[in-house]
FIRODO-860066 format. One record per atom (N, C-alpha, C): chain; z, y, x. Coordinates in steps of 0.2 Angstrom, whole numbers. Layout:
residues N
@chain->A | up->Z | north->Y | east->X
...
END
This chain:
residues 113
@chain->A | up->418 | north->351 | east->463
@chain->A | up->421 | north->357 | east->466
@chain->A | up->416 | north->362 | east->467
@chain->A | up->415 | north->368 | east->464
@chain->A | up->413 | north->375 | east->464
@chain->A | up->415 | north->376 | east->471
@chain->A | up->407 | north->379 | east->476
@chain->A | up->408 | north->381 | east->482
@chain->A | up->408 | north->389 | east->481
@chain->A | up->415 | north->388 | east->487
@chain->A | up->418 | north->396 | east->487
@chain->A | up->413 | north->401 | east->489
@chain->A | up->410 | north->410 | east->488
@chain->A | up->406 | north->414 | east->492
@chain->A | up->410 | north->418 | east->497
@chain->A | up->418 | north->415 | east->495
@chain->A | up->422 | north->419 | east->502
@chain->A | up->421 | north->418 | east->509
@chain->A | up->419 | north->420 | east->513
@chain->A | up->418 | north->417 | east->520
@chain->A | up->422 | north->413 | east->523
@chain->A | up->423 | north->410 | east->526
@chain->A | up->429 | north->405 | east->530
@chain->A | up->427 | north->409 | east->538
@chain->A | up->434 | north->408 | east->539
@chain->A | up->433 | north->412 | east->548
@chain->A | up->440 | north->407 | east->551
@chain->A | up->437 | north->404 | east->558
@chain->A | up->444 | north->402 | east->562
@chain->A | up->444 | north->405 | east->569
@chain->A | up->451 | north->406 | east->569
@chain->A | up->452 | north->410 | east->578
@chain->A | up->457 | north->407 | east->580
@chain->A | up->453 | north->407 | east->589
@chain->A | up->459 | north->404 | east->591
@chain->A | up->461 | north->406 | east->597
@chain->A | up->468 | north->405 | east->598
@chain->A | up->471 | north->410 | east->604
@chain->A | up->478 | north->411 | east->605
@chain->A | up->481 | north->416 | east->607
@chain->A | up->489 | north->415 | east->606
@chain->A | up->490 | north->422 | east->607
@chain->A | up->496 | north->424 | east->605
@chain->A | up->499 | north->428 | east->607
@chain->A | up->498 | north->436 | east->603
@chain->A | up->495 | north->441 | east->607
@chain->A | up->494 | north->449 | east->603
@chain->A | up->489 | north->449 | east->602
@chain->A | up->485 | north->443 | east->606
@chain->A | up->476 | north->445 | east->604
@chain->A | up->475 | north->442 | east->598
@chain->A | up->478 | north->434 | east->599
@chain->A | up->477 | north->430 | east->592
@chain->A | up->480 | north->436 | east->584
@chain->A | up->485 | north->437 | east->587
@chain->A | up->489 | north->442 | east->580
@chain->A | up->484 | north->447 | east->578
@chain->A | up->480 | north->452 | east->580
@chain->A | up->476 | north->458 | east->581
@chain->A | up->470 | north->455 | east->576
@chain->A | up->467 | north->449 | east->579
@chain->A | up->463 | north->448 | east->576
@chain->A | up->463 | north->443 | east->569
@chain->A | up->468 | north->440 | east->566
@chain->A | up->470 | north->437 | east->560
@chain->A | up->470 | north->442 | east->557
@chain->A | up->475 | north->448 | east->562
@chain->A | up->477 | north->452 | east->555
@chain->A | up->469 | north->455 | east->552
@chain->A | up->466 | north->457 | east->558
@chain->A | up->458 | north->460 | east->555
@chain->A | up->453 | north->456 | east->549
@chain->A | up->454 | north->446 | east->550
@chain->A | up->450 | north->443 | east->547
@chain->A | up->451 | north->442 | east->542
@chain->A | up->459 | north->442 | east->539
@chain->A | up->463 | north->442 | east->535
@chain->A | up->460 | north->447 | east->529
@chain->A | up->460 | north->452 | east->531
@chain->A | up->455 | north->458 | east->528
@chain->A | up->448 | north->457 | east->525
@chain->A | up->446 | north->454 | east->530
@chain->A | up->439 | north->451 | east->526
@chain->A | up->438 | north->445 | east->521
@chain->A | up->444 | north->440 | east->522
@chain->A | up->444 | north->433 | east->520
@chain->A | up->451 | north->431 | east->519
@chain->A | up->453 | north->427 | east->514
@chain->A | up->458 | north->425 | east->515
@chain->A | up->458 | north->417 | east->517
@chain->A | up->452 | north->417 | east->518
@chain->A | up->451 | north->408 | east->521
@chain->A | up->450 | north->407 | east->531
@chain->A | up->455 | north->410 | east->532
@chain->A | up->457 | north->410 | east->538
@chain->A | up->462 | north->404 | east->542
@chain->A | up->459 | north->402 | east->546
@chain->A | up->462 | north->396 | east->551
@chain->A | up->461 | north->399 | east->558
@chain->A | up->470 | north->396 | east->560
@chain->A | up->472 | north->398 | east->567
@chain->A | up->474 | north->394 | east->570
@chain->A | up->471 | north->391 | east->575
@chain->A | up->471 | north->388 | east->581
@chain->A | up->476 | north->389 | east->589
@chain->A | up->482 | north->390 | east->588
@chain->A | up->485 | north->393 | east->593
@chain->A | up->489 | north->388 | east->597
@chain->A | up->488 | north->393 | east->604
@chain->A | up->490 | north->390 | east->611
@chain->A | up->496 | north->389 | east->608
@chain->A | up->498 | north->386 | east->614
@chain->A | up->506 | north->385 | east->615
@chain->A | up->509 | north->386 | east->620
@chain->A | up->506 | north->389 | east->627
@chain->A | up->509 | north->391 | east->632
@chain->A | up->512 | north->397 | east->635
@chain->A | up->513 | north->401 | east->631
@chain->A | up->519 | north->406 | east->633
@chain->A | up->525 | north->403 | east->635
@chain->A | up->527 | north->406 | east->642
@chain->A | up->531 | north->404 | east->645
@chain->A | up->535 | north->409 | east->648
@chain->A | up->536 | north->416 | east->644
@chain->A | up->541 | north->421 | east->646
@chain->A | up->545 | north->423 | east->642
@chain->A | up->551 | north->427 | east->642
@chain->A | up->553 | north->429 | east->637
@chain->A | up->557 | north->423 | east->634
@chain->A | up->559 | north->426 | east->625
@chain->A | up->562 | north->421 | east->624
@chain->A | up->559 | north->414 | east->622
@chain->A | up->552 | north->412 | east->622
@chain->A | up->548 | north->406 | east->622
@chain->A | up->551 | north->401 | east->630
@chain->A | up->549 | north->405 | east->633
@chain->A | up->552 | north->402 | east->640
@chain->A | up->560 | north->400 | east->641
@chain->A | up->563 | north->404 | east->637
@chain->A | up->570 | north->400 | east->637
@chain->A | up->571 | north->395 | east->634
@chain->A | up->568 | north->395 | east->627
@chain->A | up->569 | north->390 | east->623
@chain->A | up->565 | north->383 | east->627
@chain->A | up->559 | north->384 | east->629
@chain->A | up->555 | north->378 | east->630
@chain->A | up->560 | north->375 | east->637
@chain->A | up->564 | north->380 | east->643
@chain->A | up->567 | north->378 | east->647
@chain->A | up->575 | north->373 | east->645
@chain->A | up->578 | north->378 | east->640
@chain->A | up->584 | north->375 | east->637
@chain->A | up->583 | north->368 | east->632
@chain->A | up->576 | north->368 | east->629
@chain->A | up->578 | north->365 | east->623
@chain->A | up->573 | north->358 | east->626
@chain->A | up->568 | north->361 | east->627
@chain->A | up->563 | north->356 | east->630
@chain->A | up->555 | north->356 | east->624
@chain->A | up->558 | north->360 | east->622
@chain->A | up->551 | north->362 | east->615
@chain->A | up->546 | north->365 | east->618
@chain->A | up->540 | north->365 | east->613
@chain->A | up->533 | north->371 | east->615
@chain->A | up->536 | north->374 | east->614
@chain->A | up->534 | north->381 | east->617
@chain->A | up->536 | north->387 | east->615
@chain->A | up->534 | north->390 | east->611
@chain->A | up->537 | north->393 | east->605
@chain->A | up->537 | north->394 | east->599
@chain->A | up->532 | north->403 | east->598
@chain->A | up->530 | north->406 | east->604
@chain->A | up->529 | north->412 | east->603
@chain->A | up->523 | north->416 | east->601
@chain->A | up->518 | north->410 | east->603
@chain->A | up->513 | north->410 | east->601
@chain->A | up->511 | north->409 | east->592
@chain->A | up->518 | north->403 | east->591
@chain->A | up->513 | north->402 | east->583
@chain->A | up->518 | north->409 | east->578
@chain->A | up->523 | north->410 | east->583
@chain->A | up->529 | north->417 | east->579
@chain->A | up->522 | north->421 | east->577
@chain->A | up->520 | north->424 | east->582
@chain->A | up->514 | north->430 | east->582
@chain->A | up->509 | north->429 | east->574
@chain->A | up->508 | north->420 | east->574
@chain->A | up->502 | north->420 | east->570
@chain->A | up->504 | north->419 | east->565
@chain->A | up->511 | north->418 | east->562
@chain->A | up->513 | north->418 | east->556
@chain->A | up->515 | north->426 | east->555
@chain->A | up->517 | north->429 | east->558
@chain->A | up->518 | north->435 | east->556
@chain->A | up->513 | north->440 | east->555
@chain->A | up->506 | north->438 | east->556
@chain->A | up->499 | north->441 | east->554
@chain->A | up->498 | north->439 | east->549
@chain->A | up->499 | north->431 | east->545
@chain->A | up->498 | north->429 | east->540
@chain->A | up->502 | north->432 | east->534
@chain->A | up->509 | north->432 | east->537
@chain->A | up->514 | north->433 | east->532
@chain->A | up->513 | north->441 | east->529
@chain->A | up->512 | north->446 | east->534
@chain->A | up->512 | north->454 | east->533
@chain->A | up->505 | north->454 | east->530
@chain->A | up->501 | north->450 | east->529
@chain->A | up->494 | north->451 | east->525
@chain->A | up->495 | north->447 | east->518
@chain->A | up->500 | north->443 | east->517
@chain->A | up->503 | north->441 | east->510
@chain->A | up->508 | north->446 | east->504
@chain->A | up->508 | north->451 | east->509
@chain->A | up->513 | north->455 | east->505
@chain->A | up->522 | north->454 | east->508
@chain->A | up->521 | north->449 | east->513
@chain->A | up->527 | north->449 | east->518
@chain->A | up->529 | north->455 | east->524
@chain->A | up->528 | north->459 | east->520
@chain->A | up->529 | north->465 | east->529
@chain->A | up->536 | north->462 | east->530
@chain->A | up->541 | north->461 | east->526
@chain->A | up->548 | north->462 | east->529
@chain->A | up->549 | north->457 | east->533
@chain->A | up->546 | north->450 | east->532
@chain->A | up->546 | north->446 | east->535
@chain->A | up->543 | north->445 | east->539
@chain->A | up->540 | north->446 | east->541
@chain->A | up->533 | north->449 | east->546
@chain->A | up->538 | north->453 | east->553
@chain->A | up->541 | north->459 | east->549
@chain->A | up->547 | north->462 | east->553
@chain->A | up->552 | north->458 | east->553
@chain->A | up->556 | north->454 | east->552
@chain->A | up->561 | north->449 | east->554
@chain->A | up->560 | north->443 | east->559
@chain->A | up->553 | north->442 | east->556
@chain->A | up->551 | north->437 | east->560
@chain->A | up->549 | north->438 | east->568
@chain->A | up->547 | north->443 | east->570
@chain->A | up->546 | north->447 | east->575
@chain->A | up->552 | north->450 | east->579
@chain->A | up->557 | north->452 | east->574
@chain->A | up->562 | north->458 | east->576
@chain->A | up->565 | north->452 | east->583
@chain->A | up->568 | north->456 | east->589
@chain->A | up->570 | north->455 | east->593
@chain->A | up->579 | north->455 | east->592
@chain->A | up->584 | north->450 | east->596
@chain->A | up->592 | north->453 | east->597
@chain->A | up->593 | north->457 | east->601
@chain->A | up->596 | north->463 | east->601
@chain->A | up->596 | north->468 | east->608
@chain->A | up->603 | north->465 | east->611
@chain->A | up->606 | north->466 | east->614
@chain->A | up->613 | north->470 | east->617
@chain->A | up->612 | north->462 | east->624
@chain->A | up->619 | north->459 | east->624
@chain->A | up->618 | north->457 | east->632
@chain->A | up->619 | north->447 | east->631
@chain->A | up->621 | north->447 | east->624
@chain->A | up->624 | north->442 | east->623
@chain->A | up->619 | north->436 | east->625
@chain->A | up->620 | north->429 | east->622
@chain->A | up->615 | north->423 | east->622
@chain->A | up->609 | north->423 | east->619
@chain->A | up->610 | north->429 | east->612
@chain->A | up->604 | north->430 | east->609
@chain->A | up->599 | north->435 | east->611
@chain->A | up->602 | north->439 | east->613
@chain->A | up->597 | north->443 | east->617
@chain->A | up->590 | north->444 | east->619
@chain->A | up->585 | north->446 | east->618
@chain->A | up->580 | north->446 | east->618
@chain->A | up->574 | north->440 | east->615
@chain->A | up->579 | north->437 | east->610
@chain->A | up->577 | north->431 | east->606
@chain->A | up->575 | north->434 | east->601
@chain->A | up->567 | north->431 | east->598
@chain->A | up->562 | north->434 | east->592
@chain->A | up->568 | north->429 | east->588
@chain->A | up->568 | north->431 | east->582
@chain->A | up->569 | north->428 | east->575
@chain->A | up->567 | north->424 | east->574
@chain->A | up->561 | north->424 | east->573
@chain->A | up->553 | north->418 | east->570
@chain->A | up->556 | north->413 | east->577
@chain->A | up->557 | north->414 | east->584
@chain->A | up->556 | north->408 | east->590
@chain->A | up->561 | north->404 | east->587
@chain->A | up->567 | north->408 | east->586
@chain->A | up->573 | north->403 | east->584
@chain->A | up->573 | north->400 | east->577
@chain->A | up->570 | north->403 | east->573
@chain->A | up->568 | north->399 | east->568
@chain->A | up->564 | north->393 | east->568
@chain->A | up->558 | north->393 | east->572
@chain->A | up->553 | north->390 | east->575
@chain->A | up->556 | north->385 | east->577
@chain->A | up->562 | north->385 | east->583
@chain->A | up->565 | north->380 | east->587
@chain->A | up->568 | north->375 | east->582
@chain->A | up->572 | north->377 | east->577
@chain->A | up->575 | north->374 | east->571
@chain->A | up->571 | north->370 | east->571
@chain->A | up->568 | north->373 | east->567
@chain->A | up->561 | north->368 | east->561
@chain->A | up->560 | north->362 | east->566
@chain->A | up->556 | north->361 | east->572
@chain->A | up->555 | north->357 | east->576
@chain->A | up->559 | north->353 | east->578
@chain->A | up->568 | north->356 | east->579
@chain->A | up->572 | north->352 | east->583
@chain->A | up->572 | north->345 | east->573
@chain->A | up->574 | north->350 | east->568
@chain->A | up->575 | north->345 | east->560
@chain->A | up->572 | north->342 | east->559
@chain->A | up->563 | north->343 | east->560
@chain->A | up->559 | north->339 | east->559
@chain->A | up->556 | north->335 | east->564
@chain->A | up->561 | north->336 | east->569
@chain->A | up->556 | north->332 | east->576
@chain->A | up->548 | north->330 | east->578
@chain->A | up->544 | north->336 | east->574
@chain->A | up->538 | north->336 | east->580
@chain->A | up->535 | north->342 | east->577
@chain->A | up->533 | north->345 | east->582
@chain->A | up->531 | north->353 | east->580
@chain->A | up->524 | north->353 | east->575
@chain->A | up->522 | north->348 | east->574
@chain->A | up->517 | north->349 | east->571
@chain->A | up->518 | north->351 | east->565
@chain->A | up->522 | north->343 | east->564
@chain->A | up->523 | north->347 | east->554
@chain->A | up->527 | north->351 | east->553
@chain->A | up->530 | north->355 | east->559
@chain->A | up->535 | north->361 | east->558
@chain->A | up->531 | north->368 | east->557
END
């Protein structure tokens, strides 16, 4: 196996700081690995992990959505992110968290989700 001269970069962290700085590495390298917390606990992550009993999915939302929008994903990048407004049960629920919940509740363990 022919050794790559692309640089390899891992970040590790959660949330808006982890998302800022993928997106930046990303730019440099496409051989980027993320390491992300799991301990958001406000907002819609904090509901889910209160209702459902899951990690909270908000941190790894953020890091796919770094990945995704530097793939040529903006839209999903934006859906993933996008927020429900108005007053209902969904409300203030990321896309990606509730997608996230899915995957973890089908595959029962968040890893391989």
């Amino acid at each position: 196996m022919a050794a790559s001269s692309e640089p390899r970069a891992v970040a590790l962290g959660g949330g808006h700081g982890l998302h800022a700085t993928l997106t930046a590495l990303r730019r440099v390298t496409s051989q980027v690995t993320a390491v992300v917390t799991v301990a958001d606990d406000g907002g819609s992550s904090g509901r889910l992990r209160r209702e459902l009993g899951l990690l909270p999915p908000g941190d790894l939302r953020q890091a796919f959505a770094a990945f995704a929008a530097e793939d040529g994903g903006t839209l999903w990048a934006e859906v993933f992110q996008h927020r429900f407004g108005g007053d209902g049960a969904l409300a203030g629920h990321a896309v990606g968290n509730l997608l996230l919940a899915g995957l973890f509740e089908v595959l029962g363990d968040p890893v391989a989700a």
